[in-house]
C-alpha positions, 0 to 999 in steps of 0.5 A: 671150108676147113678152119685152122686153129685160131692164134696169135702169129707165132705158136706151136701147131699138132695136128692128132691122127688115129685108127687109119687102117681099113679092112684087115690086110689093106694096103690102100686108105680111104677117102678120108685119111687122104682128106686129112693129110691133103688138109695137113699140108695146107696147114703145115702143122709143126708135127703130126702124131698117129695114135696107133692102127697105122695098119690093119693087121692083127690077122693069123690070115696074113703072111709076111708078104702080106705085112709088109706090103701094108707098111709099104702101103703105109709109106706110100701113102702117108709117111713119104707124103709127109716127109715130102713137106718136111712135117715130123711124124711120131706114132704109138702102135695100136693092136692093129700094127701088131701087139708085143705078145708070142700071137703076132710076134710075126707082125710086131717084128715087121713093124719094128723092122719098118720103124728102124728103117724111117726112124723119124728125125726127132730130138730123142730123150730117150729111144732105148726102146724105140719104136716100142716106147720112147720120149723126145722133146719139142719145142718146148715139150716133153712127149713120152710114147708109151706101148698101149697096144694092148690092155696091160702097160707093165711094171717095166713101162711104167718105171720108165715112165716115172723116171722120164717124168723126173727128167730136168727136161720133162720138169721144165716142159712148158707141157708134158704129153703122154701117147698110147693106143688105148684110153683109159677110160672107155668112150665109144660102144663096143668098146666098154670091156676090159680088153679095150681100156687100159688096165687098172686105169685109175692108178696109172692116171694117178701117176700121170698126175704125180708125174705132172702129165697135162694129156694123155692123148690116146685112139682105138675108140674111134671117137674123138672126146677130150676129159678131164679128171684131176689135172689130166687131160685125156683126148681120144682121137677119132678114126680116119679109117674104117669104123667110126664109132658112137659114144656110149649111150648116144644116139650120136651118129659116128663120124670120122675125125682129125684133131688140130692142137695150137699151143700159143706163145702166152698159153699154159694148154692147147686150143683144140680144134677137131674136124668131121672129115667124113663131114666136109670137114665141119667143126665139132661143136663141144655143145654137141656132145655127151656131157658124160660117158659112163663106161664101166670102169669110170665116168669121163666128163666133157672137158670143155675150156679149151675148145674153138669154133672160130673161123680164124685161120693160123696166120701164114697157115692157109686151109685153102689152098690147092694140094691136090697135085702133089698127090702121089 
């Protein structure tokens, strides 16, 4: 059976999706990425977050038609599904749903495109820049969503960055959190190169630490894992779609994941609970995992306090109930 976090009765509940795009070009999502929004409707989270690779483009292969018809895929199977049960959705873009760069300049056109049209409703602090990059508030949160799509967040980005941290908003945030597609630090195999990880990793963590950052939630390493270095806490979301991957130097087999956060009333950080989807949704043991995950731009140690294994459900948030039926 699937667990929903553990609470008290009131409380805040994200649910952290990523890499949910198939093969290049498809317009449909396996069998898992429909597992998961079926268990997003029971639990009714108060927001879900996708942390990039919505779609699976990043292909000279594909035409216009053929990109559009994956954000219309997208739609279908995901963004209206959620909209129907009036659960907020906030993404960052991966490289699969096209980098801003010249090389797929196609592609990130489209995507922009898509994002003006289904804007989600959100209380914007700042959408200047949206969809590329942008910050909101909620519910007593300060969320910034920075475009790490690829390896470089530049000069531009970061200033921003800084000065939104700086805000009476983000200051006064029960918990600041800040989303992009690429982690800082490597985790998974076939991933431990320069081109996967952000760039000059360790200075940008020393700014999000100044800037008071609690997560740095981030996806592409299709392998969920939460460290910790400083004050920061960094959580790397598994994939639901194609190509779960092992942690490095783990014999681990890969899994496909979805990450549930519950921030109690009474809570200065989230229990985090995260689901094996490709697994009869089981729950990830923190025992289970690496302790550490040497990649070789640093060393990323387990994170471990947060974490639940209870078989408590969020009261008035049932993983039991029927949804198949509103599939559509």
């Amino acid at each position: 059976m699937a667990q929903a976090p553990a609470s008290a009765k009131e409380g805040l509940t994200i649910v952290v999706v990523s890499d949910i795009n198939d093969a290049y070009g498809a317009v449909t999502y396996s069998p898992q990425v429909h597992t998961a929004l079926d268990y997003i409707v029971r639990l009714q989270p108060d927001l879900v977050i996708c942390a990039g690779d919505m779609v699976a483009g990043q292909n000279l292969k594909l035409s216009e038609d053929n990109v559009r018809a994956m954000w219309r895929g997208f739609d279908e199977s995901v963004l209206s599904r959620l909209r129907r049960h009036n659960i907020p959705f906030a993404f960052t873009f991966g490289n699969h749903d096209g980098p801003n760069n010249s090389k797929y300049g196609h592609e990130r056109n489209i995507a922009v495109e898509f994002w003006q049209n289904n804007k989600p409703e959100l209380d914007y602090l700042d959408s200047s820049n949206f969809p590329g990059f942008y910050s909101f508030a909620f519910k007593g949160l300060f969320i910034a969503i920075i475009d790490a799509a690829t390896s470089n967040v530049d000069q531009i980005q970061r200033e921003w960055l800084q000065n939104q941290l700086q805000s009476e908003t983000a200051r006064v945030a029960r918990l600041r959190v800040v989303v992009g597609h690429l982690p800082l630090y490597a985790i998974s195999e076939g991933r431990n190169q320069a081109s996967d990880v952000l760039a000059d990793a360790d200075a940008l963590q020393a700014m999000f630490n100044a800037g008071g950052v609690d997560y740095y939630i981030s996806g592409h390493h299709h392998a969920f894992y939460i460290s910790k270095k400083a004050d920061l806490k960094m959580l790397s979301a598994g994939a639901l779609g194609g190509g779960p991957r092992q942690y490095l130097n783990s014999d681990l087999p890969p899994v496909k994941t979805l990450t549930s956060l519950h921030l109690a009333d009474a809570a200065g950080s989230f229990e985090v609970l995260t689901h094996e989807v490709s697994n009869s949704m089981k729950v990830i043991k923190l025992s289970d995992l690496p302790k550490e995950l040497h990649g070789y731009n640093g060393i990323s140690t387990l994170f471990d306090r947060q974490f639940s294994s209870q078989e408590a459900v969020v009261p008035g948030r049932s993983a039991d109930c029927d949804c198949q039926a509103d599939k559509q």
